[in-house]
mmCIF entry with sequence, helices, sheets and N, C-alpha, C, O atoms, coordinates in Angstrom:
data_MODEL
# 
_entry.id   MODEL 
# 
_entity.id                         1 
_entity.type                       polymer 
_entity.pdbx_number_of_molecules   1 
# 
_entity_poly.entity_id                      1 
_entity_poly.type                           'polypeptide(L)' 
_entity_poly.nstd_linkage                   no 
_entity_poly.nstd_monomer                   no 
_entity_poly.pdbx_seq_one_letter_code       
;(UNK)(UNK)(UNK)(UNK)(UNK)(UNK)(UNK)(UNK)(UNK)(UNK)(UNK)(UNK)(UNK)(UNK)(UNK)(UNK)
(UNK)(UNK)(UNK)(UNK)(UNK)(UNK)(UNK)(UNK)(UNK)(UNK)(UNK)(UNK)(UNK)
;
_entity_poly.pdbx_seq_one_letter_code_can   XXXXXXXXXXXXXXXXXXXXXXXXXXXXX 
_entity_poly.pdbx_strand_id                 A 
# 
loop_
_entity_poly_seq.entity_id 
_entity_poly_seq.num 
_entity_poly_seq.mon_id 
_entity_poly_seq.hetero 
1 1  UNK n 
1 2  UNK n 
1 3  UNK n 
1 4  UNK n 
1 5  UNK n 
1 6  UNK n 
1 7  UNK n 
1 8  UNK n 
1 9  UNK n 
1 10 UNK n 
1 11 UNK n 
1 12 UNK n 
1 13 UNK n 
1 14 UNK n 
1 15 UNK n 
1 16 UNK n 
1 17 UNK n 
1 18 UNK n 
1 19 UNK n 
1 20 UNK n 
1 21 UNK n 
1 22 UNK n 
1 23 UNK n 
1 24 UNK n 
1 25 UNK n 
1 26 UNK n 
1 27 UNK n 
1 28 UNK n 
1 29 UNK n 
# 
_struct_asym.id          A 
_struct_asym.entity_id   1 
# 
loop_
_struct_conf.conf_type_id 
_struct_conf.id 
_struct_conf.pdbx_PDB_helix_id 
_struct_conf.beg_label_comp_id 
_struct_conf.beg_label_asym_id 
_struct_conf.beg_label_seq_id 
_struct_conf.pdbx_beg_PDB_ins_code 
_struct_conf.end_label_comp_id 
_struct_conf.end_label_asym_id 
_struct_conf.end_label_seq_id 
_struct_conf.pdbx_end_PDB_ins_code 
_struct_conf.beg_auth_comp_id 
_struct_conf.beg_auth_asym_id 
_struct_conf.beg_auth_seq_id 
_struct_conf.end_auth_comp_id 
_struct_conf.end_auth_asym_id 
_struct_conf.end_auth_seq_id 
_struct_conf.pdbx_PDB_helix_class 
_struct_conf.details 
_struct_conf.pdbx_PDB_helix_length 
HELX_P HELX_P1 AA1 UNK A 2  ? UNK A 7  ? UNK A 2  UNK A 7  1 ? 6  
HELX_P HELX_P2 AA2 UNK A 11 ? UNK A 23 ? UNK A 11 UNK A 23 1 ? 13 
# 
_struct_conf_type.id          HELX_P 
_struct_conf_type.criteria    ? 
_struct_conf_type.reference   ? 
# 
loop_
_atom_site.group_PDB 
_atom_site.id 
_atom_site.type_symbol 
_atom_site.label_atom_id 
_atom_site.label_alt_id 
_atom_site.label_comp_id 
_atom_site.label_asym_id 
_atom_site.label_entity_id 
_atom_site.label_seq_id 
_atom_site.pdbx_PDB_ins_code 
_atom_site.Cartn_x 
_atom_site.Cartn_y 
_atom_site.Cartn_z 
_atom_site.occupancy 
_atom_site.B_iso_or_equiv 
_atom_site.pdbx_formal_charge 
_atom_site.auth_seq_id 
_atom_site.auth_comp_id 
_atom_site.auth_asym_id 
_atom_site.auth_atom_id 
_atom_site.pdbx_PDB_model_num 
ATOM 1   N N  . UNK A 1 1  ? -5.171  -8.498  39.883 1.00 0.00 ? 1  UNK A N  1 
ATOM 2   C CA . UNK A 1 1  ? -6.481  -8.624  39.229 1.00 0.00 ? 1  UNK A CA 1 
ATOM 3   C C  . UNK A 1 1  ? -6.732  -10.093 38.878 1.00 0.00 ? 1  UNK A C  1 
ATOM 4   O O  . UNK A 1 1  ? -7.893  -10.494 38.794 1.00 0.00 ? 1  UNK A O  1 
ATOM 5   N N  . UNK A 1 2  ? -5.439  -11.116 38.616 1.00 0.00 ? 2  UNK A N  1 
ATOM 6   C CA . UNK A 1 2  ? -5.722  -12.417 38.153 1.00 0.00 ? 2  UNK A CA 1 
ATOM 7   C C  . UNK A 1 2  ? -6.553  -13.016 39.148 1.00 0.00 ? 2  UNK A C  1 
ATOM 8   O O  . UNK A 1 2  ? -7.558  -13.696 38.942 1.00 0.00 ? 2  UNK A O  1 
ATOM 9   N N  . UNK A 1 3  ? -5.926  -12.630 40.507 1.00 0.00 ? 3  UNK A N  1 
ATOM 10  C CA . UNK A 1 3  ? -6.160  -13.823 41.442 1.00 0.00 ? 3  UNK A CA 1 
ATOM 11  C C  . UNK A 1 3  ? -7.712  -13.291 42.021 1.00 0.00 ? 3  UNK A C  1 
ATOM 12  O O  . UNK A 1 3  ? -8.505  -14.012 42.626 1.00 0.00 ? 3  UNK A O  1 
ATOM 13  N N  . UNK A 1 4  ? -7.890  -12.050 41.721 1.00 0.00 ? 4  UNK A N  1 
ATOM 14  C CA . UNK A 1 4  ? -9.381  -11.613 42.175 1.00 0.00 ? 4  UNK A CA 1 
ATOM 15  C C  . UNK A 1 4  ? -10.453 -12.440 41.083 1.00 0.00 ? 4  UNK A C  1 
ATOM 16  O O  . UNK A 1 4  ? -11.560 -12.955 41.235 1.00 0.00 ? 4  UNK A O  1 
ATOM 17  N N  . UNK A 1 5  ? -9.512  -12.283 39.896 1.00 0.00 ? 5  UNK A N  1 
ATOM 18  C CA . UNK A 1 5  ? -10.676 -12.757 38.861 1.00 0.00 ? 5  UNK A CA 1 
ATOM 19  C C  . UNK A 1 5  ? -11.039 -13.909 38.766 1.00 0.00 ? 5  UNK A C  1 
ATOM 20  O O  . UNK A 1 5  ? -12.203 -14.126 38.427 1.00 0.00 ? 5  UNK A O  1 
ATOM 21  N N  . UNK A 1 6  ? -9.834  -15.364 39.135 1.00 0.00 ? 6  UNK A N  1 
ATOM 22  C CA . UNK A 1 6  ? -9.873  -16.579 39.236 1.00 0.00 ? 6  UNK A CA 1 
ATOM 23  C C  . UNK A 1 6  ? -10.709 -16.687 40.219 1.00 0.00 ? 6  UNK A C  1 
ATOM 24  O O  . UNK A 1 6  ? -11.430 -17.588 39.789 1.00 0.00 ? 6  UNK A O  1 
ATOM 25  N N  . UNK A 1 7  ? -11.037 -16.466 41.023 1.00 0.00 ? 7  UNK A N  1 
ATOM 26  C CA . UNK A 1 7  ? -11.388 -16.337 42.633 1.00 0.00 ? 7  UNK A CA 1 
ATOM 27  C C  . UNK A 1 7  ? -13.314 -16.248 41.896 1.00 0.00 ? 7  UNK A C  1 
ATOM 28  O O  . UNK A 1 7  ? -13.958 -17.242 42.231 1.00 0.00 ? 7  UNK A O  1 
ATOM 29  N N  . UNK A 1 8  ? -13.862 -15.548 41.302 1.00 0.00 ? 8  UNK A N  1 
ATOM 30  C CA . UNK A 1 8  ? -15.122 -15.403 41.021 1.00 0.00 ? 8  UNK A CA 1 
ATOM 31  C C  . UNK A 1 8  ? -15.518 -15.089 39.549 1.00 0.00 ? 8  UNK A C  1 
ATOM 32  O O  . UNK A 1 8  ? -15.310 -14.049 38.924 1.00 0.00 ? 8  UNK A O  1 
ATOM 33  N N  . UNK A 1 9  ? -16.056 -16.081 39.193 1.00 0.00 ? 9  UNK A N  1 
ATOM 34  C CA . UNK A 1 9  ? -16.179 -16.604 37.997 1.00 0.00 ? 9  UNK A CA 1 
ATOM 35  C C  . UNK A 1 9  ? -17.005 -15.546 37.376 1.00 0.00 ? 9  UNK A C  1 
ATOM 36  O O  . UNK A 1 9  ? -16.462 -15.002 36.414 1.00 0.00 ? 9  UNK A O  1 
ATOM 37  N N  . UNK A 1 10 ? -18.383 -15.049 37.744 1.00 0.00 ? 10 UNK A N  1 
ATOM 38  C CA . UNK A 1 10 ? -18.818 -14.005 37.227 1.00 0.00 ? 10 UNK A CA 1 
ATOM 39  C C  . UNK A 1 10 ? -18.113 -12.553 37.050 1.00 0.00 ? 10 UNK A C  1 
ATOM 40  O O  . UNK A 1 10 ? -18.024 -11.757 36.115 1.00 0.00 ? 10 UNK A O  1 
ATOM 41  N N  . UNK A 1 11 ? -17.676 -12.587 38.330 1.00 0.00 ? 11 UNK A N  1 
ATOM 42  C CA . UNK A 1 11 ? -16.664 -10.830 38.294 1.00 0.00 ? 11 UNK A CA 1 
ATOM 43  C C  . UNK A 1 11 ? -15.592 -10.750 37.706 1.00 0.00 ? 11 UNK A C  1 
ATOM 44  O O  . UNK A 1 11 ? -14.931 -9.714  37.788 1.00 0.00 ? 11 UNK A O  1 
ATOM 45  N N  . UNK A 1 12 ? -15.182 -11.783 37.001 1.00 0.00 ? 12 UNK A N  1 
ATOM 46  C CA . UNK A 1 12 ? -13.776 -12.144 36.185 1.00 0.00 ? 12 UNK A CA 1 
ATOM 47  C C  . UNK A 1 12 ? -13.975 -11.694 34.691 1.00 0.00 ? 12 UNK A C  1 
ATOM 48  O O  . UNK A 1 12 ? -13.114 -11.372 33.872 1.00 0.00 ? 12 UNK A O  1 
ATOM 49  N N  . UNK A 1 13 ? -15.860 -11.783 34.508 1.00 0.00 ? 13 UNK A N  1 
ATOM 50  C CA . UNK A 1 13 ? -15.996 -11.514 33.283 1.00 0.00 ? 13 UNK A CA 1 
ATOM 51  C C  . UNK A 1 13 ? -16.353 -9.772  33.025 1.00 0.00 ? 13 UNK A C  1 
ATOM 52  O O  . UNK A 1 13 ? -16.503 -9.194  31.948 1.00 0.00 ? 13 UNK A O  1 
ATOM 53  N N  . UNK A 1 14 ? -16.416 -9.258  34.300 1.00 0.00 ? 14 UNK A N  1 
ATOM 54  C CA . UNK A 1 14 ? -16.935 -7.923  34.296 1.00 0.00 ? 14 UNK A CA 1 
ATOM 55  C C  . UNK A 1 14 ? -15.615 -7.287  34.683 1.00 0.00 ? 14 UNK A C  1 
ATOM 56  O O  . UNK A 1 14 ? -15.466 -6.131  34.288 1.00 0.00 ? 14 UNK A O  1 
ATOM 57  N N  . UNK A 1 15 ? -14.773 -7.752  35.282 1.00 0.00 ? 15 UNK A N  1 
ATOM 58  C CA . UNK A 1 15 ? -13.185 -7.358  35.518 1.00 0.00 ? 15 UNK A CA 1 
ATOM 59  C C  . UNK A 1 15 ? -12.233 -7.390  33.925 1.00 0.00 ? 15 UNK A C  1 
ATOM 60  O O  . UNK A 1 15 ? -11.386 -6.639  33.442 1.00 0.00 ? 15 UNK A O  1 
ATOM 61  N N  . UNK A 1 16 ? -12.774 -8.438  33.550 1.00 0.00 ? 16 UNK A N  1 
ATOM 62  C CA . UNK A 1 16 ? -12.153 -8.351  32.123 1.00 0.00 ? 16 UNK A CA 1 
ATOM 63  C C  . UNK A 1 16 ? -12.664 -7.484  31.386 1.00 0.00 ? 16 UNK A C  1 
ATOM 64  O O  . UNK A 1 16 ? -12.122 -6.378  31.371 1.00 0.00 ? 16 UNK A O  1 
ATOM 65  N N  . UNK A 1 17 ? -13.706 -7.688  30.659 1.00 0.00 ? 17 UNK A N  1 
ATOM 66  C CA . UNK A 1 17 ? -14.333 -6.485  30.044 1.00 0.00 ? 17 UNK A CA 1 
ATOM 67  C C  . UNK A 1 17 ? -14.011 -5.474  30.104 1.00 0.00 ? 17 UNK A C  1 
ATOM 68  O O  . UNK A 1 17 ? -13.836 -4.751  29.124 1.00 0.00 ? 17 UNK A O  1 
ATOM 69  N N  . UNK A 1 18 ? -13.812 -5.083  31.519 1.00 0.00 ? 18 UNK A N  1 
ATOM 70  C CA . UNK A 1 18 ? -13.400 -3.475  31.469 1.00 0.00 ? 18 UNK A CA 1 
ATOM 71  C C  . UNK A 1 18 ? -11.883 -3.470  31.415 1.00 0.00 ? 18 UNK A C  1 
ATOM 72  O O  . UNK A 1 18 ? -11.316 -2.547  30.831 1.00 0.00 ? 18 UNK A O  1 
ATOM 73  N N  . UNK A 1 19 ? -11.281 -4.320  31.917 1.00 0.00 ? 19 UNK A N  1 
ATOM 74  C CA . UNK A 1 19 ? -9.589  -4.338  31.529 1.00 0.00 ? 19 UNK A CA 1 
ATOM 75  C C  . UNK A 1 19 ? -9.477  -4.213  29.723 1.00 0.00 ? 19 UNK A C  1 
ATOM 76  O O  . UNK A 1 19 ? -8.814  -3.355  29.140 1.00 0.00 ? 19 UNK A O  1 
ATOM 77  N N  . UNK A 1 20 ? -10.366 -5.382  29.006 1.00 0.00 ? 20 UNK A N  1 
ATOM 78  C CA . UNK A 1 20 ? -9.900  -5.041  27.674 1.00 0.00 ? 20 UNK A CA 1 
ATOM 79  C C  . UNK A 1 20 ? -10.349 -3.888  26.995 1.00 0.00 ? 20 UNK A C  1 
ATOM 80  O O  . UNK A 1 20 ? -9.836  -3.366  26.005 1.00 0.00 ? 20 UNK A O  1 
ATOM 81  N N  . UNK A 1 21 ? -11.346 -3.541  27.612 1.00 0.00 ? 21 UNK A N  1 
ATOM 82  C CA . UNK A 1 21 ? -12.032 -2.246  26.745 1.00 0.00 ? 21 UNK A CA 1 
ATOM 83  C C  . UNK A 1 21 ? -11.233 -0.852  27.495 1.00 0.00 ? 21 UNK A C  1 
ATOM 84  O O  . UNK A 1 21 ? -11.775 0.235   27.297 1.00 0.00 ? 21 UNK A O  1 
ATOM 85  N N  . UNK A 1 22 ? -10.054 -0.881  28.283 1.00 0.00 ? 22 UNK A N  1 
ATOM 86  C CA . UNK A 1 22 ? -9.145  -0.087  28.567 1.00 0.00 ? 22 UNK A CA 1 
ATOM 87  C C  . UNK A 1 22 ? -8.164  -0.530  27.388 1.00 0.00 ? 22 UNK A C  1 
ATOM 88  O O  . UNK A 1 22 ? -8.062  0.011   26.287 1.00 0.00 ? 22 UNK A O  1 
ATOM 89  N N  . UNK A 1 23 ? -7.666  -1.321  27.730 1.00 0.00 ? 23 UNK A N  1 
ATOM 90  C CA . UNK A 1 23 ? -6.146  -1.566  27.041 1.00 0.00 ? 23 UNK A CA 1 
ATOM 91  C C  . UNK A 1 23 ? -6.421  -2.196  25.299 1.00 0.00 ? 23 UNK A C  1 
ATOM 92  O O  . UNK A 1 23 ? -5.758  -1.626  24.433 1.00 0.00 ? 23 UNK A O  1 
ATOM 93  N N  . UNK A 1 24 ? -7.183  -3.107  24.937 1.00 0.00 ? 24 UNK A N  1 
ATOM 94  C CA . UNK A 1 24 ? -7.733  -3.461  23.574 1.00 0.00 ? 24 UNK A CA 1 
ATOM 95  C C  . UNK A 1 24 ? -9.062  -2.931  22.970 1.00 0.00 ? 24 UNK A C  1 
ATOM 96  O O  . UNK A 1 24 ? -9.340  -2.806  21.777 1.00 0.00 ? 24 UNK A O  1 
ATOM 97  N N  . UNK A 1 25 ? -9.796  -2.657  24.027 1.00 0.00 ? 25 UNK A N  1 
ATOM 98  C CA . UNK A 1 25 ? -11.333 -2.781  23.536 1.00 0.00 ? 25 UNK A CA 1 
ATOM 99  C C  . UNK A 1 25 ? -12.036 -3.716  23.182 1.00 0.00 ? 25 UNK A C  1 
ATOM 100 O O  . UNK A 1 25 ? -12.779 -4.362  23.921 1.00 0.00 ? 25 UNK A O  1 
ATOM 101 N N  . UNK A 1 26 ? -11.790 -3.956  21.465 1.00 0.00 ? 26 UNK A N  1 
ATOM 102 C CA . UNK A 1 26 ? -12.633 -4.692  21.041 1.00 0.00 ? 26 UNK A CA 1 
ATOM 103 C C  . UNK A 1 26 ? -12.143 -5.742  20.691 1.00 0.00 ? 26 UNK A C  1 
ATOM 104 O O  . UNK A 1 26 ? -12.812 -6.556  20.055 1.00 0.00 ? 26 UNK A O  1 
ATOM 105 N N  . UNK A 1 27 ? -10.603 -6.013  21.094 1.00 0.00 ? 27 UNK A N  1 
ATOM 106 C CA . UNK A 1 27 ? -9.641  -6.938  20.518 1.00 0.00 ? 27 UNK A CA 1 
ATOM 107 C C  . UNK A 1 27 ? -9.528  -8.672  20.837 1.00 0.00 ? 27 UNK A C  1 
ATOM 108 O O  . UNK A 1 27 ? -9.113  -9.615  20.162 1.00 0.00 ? 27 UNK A O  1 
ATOM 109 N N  . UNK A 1 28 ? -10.261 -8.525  22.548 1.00 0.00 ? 28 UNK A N  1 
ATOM 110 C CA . UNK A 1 28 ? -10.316 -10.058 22.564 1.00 0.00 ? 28 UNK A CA 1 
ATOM 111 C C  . UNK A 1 28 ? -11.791 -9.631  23.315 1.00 0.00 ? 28 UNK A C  1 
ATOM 112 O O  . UNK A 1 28 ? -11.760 -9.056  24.404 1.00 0.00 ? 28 UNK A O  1 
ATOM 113 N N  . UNK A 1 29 ? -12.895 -9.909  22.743 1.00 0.00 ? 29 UNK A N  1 
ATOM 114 C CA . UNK A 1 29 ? -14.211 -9.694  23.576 1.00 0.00 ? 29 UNK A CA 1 
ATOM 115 C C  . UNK A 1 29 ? -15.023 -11.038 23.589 1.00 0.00 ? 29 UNK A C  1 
ATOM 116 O O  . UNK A 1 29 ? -16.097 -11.104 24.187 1.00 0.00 ? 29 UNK A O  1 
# 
């Protein structure tokens, strides 16, 4: 997922999002 996310700057933020709102949620937003 890193290297997809480094790779495109917008989809890194919509790849994250949903990674933290799996595993933290609201913890690093």
């Amino acid at each position: 997922i890193f290297c997809s996310v480094a790779d495109l700057p917008i989809a890194r933020r919509n790849s994250l999002h949903r990674f933290l709102e799996k595993r933290k949620g609201r913890y690093l937003i």
